[in-house]
Gaussian input, Z-matrix of N, CA and C with variables (Angstrom, degrees):
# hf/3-21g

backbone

0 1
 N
 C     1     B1
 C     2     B2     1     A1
 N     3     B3     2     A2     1     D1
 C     4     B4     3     A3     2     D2
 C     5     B5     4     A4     3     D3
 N     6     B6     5     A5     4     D4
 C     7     B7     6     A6     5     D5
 C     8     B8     7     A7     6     D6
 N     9     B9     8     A8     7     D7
 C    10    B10     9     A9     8     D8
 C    11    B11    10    A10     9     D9
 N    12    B12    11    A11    10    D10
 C    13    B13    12    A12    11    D11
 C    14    B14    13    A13    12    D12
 N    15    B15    14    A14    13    D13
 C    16    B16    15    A15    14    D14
 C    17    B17    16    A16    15    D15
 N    18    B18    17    A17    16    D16
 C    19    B19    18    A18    17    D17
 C    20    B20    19    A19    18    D18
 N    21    B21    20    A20    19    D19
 C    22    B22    21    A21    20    D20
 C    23    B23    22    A22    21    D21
 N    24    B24    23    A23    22    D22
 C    25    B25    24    A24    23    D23
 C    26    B26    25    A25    24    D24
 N    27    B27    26    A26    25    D25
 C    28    B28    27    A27    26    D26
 C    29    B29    28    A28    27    D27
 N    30    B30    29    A29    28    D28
 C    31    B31    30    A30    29    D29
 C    32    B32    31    A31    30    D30
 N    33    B33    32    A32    31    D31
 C    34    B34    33    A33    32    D32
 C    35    B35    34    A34    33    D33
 N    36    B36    35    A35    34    D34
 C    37    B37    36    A36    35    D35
 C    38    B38    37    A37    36    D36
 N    39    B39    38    A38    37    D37
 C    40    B40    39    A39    38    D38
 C    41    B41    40    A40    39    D39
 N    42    B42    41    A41    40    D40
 C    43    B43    42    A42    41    D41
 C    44    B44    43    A43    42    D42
 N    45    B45    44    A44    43    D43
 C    46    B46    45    A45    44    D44
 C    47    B47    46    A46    45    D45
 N    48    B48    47    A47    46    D46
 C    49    B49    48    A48    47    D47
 C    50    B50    49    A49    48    D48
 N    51    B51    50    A50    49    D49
 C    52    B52    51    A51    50    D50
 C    53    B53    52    A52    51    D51
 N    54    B54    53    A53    52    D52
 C    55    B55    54    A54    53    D53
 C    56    B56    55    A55    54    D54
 N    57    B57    56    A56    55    D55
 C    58    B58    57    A57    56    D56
 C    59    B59    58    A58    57    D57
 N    60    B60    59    A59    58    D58
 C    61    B61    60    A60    59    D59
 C    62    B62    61    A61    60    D60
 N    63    B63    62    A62    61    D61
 C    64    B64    63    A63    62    D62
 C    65    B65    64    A64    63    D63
 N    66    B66    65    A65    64    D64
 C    67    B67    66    A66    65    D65
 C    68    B68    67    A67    66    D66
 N    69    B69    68    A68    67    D67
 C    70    B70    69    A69    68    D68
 C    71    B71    70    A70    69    D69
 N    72    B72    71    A71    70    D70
 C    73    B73    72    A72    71    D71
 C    74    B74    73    A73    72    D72
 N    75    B75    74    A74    73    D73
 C    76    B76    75    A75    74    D74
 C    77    B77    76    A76    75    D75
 N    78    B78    77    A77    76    D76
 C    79    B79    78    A78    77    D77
 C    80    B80    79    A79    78    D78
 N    81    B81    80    A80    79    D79
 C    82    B82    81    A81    80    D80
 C    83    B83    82    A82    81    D81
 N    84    B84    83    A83    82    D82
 C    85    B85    84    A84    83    D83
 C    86    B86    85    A85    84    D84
 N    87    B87    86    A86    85    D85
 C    88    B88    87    A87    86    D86
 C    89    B89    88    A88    87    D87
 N    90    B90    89    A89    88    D88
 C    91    B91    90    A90    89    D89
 C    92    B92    91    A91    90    D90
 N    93    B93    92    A92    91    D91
 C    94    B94    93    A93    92    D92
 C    95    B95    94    A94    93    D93
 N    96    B96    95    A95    94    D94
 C    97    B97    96    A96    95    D95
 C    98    B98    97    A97    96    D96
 N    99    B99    98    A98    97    D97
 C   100   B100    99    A99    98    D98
 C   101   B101   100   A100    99    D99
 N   102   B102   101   A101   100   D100
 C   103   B103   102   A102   101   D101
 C   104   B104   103   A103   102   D102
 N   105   B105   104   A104   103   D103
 C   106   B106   105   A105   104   D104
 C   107   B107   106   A106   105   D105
 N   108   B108   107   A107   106   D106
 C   109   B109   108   A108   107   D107
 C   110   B110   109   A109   108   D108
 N   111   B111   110   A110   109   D109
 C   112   B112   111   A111   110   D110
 C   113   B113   112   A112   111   D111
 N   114   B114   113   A113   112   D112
 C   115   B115   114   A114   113   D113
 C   116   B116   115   A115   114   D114
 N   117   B117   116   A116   115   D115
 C   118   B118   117   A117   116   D116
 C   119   B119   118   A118   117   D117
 N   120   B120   119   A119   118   D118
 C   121   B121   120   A120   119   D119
 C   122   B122   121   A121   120   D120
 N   123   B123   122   A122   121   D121
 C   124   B124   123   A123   122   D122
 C   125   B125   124   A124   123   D123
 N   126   B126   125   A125   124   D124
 C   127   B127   126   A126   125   D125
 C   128   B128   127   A127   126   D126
 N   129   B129   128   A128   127   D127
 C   130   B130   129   A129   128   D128
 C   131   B131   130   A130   129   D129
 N   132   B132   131   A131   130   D130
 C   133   B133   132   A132   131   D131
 C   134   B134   133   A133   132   D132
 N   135   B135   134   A134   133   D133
 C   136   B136   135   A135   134   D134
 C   137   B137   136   A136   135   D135
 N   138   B138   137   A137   136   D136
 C   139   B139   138   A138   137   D137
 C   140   B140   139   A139   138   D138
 N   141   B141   140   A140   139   D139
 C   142   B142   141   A141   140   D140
 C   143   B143   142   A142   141   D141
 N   144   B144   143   A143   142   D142
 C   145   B145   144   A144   143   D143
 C   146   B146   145   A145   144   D144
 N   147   B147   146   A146   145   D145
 C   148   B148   147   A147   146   D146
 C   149   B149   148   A148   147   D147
 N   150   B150   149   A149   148   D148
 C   151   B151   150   A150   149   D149
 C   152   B152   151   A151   150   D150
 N   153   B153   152   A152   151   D151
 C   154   B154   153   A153   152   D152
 C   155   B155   154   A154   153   D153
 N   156   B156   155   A155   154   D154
 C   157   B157   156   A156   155   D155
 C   158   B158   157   A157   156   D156
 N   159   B159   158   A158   157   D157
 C   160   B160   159   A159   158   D158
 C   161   B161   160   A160   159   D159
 N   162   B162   161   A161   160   D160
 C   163   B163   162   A162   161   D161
 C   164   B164   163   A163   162   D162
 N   165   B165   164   A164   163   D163
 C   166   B166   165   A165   164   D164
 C   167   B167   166   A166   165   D165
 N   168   B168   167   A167   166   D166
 C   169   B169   168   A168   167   D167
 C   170   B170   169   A169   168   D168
 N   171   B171   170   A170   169   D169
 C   172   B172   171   A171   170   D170
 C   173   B173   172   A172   171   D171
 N   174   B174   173   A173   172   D172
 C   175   B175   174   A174   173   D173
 C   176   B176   175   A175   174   D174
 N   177   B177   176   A176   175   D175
 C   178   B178   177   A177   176   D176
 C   179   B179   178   A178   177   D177
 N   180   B180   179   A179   178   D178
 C   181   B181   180   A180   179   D179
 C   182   B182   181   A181   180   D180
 N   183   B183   182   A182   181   D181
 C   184   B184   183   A183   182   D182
 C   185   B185   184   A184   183   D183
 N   186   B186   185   A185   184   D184
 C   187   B187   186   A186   185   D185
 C   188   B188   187   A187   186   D186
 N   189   B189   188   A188   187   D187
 C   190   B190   189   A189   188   D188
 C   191   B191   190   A190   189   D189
 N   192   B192   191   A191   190   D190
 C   193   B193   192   A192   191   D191
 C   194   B194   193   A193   192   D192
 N   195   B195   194   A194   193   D193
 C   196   B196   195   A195   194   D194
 C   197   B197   196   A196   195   D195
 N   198   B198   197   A197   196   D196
 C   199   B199   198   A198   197   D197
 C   200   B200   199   A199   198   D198
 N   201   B201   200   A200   199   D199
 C   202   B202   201   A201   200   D200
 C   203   B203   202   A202   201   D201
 N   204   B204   203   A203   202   D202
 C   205   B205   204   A204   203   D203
 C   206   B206   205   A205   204   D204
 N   207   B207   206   A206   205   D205
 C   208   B208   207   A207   206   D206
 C   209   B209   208   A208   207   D207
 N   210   B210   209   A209   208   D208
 C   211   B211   210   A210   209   D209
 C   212   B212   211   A211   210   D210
 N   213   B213   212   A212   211   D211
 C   214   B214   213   A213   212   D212
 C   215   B215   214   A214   213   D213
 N   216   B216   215   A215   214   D214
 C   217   B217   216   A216   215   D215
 C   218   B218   217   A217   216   D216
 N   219   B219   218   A218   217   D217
 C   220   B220   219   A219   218   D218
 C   221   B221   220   A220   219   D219
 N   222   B222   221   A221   220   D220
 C   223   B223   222   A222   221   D221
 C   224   B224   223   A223   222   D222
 N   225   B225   224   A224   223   D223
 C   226   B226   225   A225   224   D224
 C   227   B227   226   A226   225   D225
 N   228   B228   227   A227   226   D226
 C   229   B229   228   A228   227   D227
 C   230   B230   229   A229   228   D228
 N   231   B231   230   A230   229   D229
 C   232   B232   231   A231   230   D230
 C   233   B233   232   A232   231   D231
 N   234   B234   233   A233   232   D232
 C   235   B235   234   A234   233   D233
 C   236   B236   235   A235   234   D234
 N   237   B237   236   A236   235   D235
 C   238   B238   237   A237   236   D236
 C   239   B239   238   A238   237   D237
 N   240   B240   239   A239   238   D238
 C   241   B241   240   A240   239   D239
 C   242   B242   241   A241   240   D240
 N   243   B243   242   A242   241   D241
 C   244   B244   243   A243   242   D242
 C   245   B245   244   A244   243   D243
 N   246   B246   245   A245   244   D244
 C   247   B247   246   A246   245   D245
 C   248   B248   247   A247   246   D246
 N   249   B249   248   A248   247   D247
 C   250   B250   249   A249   248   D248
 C   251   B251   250   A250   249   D249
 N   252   B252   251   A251   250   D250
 C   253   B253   252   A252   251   D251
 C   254   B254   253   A253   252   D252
 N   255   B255   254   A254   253   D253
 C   256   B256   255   A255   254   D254
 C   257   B257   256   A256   255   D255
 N   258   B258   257   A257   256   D256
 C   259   B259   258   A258   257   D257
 C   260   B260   259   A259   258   D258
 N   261   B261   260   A260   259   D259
 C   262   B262   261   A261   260   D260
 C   263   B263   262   A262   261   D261
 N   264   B264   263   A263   262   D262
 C   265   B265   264   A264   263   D263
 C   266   B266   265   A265   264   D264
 N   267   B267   266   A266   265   D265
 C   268   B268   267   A267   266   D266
 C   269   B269   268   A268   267   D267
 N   270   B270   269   A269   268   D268
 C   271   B271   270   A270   269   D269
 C   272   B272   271   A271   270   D270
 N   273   B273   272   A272   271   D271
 C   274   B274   273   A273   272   D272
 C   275   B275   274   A274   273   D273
 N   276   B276   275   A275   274   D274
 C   277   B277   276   A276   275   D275
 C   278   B278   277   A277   276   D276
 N   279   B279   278   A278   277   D277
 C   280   B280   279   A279   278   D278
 C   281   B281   280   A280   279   D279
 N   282   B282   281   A281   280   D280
 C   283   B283   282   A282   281   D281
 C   284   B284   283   A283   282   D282
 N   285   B285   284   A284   283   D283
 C   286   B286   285   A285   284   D284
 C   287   B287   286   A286   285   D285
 N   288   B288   287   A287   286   D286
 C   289   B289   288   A288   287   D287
 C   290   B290   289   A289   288   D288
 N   291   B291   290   A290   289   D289
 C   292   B292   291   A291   290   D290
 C   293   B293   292   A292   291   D291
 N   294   B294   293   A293   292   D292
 C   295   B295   294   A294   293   D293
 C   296   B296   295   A295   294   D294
 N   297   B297   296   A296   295   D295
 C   298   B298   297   A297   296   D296
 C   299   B299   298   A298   297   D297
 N   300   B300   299   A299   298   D298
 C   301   B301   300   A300   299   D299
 C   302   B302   301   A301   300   D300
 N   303   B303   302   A302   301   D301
 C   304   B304   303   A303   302   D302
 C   305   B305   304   A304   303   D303
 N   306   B306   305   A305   304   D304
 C   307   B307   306   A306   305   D305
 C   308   B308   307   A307   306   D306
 N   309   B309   308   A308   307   D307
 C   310   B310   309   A309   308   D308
 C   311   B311   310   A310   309   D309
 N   312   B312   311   A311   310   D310
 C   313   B313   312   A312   311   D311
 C   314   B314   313   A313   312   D312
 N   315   B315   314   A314   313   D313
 C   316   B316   315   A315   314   D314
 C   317   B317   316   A316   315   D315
 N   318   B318   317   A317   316   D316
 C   319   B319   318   A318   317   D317
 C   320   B320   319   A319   318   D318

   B1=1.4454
   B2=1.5352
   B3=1.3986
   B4=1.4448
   B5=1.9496
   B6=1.3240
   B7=1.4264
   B8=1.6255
   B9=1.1500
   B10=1.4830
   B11=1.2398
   B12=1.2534
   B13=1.6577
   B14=1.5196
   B15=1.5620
   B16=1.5551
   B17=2.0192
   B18=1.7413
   B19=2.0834
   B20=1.9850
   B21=0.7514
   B22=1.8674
   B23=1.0379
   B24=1.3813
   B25=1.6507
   B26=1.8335
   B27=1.2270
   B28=1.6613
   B29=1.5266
   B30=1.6450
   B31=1.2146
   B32=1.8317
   B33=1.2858
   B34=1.4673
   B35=1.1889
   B36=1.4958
   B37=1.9155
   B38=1.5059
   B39=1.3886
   B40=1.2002
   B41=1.5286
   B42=1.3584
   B43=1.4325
   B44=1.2768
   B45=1.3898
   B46=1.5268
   B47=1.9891
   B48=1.3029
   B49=1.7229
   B50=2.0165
   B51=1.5717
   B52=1.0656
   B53=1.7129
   B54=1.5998
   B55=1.7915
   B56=1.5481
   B57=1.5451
   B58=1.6744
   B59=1.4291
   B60=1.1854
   B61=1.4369
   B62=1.6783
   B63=1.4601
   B64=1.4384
   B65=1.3913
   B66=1.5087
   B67=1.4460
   B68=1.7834
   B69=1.4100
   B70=1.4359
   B71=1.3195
   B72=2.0280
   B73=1.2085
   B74=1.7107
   B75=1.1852
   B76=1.2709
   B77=1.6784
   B78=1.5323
   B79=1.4795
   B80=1.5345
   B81=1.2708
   B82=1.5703
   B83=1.9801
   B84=1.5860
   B85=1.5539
   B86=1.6408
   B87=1.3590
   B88=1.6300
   B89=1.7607
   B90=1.4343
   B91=1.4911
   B92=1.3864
   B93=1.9434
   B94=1.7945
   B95=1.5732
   B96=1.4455
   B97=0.9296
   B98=1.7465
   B99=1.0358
   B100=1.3365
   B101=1.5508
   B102=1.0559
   B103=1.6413
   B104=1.1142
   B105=1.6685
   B106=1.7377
   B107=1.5555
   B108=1.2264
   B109=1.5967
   B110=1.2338
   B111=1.6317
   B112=1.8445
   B113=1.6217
   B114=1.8700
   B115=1.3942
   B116=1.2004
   B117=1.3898
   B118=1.1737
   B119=2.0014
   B120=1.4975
   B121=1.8197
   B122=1.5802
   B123=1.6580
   B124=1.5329
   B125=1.3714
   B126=1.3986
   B127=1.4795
   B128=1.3790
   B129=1.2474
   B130=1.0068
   B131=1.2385
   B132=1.5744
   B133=1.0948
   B134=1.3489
   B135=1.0313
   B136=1.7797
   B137=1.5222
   B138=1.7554
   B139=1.3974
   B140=1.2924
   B141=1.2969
   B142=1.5463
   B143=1.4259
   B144=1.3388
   B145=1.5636
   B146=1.4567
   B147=1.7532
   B148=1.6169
   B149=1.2481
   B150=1.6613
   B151=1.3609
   B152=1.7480
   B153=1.0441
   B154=1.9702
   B155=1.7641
   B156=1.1189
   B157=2.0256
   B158=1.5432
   B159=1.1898
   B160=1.8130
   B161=1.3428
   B162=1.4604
   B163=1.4961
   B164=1.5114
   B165=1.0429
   B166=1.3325
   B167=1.7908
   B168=1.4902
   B169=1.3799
   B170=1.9921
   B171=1.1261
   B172=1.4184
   B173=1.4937
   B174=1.3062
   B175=1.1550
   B176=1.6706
   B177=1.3619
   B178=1.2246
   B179=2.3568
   B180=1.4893
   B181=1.6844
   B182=1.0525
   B183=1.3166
   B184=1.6067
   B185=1.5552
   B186=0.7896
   B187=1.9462
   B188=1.6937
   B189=1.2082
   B190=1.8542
   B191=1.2461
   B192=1.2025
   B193=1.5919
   B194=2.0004
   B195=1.1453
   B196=2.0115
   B197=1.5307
   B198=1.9102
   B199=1.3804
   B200=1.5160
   B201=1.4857
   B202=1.1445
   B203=1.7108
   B204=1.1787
   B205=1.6216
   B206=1.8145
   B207=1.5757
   B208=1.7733
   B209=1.5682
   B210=1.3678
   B211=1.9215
   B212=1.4277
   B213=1.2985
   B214=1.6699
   B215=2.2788
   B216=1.2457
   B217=1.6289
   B218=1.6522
   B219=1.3127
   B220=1.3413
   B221=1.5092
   B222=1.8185
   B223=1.4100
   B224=1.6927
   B225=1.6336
   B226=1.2221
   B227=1.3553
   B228=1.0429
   B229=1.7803
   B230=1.1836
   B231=1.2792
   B232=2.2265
   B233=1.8571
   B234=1.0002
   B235=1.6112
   B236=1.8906
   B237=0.7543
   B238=1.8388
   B239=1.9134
   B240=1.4303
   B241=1.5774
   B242=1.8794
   B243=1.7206
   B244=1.6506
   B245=1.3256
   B246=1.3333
   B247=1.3095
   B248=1.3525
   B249=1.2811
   B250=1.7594
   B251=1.3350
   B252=1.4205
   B253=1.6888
   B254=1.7471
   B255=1.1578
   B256=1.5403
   B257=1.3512
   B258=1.4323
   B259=1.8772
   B260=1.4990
   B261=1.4726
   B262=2.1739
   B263=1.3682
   B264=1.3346
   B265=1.5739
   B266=1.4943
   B267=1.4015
   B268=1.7338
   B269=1.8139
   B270=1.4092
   B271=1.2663
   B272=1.6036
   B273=1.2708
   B274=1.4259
   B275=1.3908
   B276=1.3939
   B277=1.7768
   B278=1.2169
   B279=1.5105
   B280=1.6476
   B281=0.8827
   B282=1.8630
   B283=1.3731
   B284=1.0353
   B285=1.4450
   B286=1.9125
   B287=1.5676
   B288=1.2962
   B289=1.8125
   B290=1.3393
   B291=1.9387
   B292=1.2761
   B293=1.6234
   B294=1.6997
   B295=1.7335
   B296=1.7242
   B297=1.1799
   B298=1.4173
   B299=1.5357
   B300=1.0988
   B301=1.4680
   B302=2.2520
   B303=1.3626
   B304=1.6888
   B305=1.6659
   B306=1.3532
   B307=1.4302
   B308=1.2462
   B309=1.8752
   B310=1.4687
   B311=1.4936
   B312=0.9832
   B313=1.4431
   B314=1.2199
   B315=1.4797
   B316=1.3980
   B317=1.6652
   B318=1.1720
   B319=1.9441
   B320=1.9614
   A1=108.09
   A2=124.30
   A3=134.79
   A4=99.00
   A5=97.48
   A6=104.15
   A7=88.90
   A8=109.21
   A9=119.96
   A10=147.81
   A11=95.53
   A12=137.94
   A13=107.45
   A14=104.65
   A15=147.81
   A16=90.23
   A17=102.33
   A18=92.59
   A19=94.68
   A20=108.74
   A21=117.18
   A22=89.44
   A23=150.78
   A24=136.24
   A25=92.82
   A26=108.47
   A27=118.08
   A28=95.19
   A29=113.95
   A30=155.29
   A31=93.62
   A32=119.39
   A33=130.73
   A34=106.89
   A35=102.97
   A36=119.60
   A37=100.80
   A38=132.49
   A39=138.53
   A40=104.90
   A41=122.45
   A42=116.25
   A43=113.93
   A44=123.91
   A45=140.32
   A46=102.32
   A47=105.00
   A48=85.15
   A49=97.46
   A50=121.33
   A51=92.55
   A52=78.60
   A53=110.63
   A54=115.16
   A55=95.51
   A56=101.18
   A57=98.90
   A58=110.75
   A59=111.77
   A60=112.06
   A61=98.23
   A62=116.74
   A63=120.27
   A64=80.77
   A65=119.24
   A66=137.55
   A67=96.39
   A68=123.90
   A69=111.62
   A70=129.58
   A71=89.73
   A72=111.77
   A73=121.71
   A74=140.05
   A75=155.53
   A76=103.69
   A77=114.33
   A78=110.18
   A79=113.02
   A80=112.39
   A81=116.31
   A82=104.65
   A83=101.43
   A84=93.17
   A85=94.29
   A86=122.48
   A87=124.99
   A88=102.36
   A89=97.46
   A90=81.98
   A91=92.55
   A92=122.01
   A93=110.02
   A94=94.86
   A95=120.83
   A96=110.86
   A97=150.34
   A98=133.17
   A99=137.33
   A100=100.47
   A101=126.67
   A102=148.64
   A103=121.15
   A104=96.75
   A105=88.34
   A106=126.01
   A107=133.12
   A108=135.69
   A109=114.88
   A110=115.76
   A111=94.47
   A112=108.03
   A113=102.83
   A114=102.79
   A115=124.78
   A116=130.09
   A117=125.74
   A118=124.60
   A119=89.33
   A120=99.13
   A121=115.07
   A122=99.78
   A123=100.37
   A124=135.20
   A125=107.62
   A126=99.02
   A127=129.90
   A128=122.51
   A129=158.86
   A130=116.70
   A131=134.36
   A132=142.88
   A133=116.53
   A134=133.19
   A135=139.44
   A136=102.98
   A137=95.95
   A138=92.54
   A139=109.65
   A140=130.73
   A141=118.41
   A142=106.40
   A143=114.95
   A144=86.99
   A145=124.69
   A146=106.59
   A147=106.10
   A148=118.08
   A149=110.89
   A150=112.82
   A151=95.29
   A152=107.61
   A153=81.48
   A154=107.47
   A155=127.58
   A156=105.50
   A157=106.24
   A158=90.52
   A159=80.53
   A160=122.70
   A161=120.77
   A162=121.34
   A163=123.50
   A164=125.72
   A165=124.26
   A166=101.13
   A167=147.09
   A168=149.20
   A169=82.70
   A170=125.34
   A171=139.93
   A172=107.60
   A173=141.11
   A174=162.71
   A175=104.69
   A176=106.14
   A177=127.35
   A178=85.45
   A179=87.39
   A180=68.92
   A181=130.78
   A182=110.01
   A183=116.92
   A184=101.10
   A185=108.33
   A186=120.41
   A187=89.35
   A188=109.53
   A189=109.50
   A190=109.48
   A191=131.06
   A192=159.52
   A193=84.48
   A194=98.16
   A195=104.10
   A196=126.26
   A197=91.11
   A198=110.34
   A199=69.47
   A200=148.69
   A201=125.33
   A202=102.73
   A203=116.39
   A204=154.11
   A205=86.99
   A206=104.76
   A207=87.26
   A208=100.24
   A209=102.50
   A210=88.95
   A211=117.08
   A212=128.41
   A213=135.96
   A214=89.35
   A215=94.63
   A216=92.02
   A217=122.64
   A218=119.45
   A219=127.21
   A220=86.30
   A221=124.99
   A222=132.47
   A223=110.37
   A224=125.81
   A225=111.38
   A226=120.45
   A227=120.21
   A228=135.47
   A229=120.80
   A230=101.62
   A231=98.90
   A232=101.25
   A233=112.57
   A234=112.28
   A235=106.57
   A236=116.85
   A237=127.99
   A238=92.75
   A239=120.71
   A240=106.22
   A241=102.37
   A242=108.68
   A243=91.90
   A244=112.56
   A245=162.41
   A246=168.40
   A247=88.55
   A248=131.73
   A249=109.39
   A250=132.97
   A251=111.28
   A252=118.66
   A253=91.86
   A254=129.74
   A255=132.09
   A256=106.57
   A257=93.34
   A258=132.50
   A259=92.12
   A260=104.14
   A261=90.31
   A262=93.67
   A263=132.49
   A264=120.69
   A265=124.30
   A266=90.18
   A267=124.60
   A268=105.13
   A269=117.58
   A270=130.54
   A271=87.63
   A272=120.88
   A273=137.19
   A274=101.62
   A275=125.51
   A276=110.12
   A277=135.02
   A278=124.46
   A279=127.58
   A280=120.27
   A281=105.71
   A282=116.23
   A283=133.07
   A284=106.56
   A285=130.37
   A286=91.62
   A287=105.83
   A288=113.30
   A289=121.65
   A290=94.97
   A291=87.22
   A292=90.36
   A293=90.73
   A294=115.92
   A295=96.83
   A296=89.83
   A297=104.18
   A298=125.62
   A299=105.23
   A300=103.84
   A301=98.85
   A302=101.13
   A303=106.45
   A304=101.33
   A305=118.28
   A306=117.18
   A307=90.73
   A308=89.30
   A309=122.45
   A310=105.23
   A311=130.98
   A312=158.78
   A313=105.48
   A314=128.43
   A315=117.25
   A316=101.59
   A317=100.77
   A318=122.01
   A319=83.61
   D1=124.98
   D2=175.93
   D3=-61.39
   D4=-170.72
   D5=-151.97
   D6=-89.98
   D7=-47.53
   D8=160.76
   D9=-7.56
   D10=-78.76
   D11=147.33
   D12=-26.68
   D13=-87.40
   D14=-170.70
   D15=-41.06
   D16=-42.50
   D17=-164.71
   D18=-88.93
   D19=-9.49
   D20=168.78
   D21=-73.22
   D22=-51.08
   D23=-147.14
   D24=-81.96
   D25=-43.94
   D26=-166.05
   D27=-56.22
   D28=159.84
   D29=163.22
   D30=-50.18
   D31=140.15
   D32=151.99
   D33=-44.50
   D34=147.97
   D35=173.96
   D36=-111.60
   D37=-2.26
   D38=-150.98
   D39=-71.86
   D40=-23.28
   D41=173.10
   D42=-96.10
   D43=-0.25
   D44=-159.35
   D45=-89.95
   D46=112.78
   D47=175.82
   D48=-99.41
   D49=-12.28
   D50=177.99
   D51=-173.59
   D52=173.68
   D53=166.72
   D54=-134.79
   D55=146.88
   D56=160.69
   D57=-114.96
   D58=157.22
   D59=-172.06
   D60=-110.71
   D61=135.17
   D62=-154.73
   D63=-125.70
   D64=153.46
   D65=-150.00
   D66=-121.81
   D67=-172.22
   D68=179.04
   D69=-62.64
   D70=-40.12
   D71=176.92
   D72=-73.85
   D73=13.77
   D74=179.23
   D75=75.09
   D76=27.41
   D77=173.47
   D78=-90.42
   D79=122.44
   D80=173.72
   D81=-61.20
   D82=111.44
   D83=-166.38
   D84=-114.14
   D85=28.52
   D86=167.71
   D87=-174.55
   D88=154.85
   D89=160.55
   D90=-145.94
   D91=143.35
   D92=-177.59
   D93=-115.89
   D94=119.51
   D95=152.45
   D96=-106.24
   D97=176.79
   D98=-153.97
   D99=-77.33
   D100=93.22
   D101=179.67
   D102=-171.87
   D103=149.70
   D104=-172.69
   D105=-44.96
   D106=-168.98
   D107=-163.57
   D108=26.53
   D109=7.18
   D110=167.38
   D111=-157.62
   D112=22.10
   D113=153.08
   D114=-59.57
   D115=-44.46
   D116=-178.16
   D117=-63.78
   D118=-36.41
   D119=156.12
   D120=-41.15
   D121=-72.05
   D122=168.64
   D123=-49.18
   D124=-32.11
   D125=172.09
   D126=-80.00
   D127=-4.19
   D128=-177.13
   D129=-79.71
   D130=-84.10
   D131=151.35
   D132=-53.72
   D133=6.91
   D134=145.96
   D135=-61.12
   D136=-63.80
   D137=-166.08
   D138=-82.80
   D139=21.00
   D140=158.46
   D141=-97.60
   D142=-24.52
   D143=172.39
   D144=-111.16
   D145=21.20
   D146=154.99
   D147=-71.75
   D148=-19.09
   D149=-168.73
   D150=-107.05
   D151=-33.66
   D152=171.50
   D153=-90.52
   D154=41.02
   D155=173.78
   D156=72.14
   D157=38.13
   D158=175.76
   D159=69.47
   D160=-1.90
   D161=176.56
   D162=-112.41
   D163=160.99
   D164=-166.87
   D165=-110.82
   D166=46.80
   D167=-120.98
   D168=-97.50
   D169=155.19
   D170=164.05
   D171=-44.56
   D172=-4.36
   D173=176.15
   D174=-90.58
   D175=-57.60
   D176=-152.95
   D177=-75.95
   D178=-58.56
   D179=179.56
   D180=-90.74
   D181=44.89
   D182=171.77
   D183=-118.05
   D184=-14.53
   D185=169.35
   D186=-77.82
   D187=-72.62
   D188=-170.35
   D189=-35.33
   D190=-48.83
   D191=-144.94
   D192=-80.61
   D193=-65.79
   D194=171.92
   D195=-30.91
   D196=-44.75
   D197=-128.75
   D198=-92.79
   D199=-30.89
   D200=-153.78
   D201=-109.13
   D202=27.17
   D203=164.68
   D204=27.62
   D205=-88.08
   D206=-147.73
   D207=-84.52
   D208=-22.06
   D209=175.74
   D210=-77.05
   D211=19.81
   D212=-179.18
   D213=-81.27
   D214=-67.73
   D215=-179.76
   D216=-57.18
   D217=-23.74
   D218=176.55
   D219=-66.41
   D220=-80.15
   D221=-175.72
   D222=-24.44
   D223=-52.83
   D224=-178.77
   D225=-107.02
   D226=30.21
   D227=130.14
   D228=-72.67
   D229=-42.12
   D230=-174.03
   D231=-115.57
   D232=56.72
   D233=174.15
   D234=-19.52
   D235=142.33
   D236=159.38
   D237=84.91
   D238=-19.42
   D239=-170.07
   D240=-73.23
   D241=-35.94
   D242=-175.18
   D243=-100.33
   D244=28.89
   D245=-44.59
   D246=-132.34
   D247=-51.56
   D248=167.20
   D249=-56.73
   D250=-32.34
   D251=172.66
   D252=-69.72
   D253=-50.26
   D254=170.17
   D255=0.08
   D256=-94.06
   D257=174.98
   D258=-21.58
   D259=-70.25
   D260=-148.11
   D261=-74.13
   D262=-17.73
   D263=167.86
   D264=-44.17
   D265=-55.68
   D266=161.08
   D267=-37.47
   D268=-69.27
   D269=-143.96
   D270=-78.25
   D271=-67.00
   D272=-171.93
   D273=-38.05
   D274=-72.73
   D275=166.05
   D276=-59.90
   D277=12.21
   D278=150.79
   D279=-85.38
   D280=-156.88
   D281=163.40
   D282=-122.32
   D283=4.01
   D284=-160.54
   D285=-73.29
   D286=146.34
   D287=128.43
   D288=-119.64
   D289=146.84
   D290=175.55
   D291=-133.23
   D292=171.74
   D293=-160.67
   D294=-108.58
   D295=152.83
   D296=171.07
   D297=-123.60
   D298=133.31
   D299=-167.57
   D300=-108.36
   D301=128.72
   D302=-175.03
   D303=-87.21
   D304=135.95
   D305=149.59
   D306=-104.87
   D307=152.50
   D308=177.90
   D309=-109.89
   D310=170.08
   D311=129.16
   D312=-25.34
   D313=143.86
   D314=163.87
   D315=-75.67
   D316=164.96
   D317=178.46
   D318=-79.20

């Protein structure tokens, strides 16, 4: 499944104004928010951690790493150009998990 494809399958970001990604130590070590060039990040890493419990586990970003299909090989040709494909490259060869916390929209 193209990257395309793969963010059609995901859950809406439409109530989402941004996620932070929280480290072992409870440090917010990214935050992606809902704007162009990195909705699709967000929707993305939403739906990896609706489907892992809210966590992002070395498991979890090796699915992400999949999920963002043809820009994963662009990302590890040009190190520092996709900085979210970065991360689960990063995450996928550890052992950490980290959690994500969603902002919403106000009601």
């Amino acid at each position: 499944m193209n990257f395309a494809d793969r963010l059609n399958s995901l859950p809406s970001i439409d109530h989402l104004v941004s996620l932070d990604l929280i480290d072992p130590n409870k440090n917010v070590v990214a935050t992606i928010e809902n704007k162009p060039g990195k909705a699709g990040s967000l929707r993305l890493y939403n739906g990896l951690a609706a489907k892992h419990g809210g966590l992002i586990t070395p498991a979890a970003a090796a699915e992400g790493i999949e999920w963002f299909a043809e820009h994963t090989e662009d990302a590890r040709a040009n190190p520092g150009k996709h900085p979210n494909i970065d991360r689960l490259i990063e995450w996928a060869a550890g052992d950490a998990t980290y959690s994500v916390k969603l902002h919403s929209t106000a009601a």
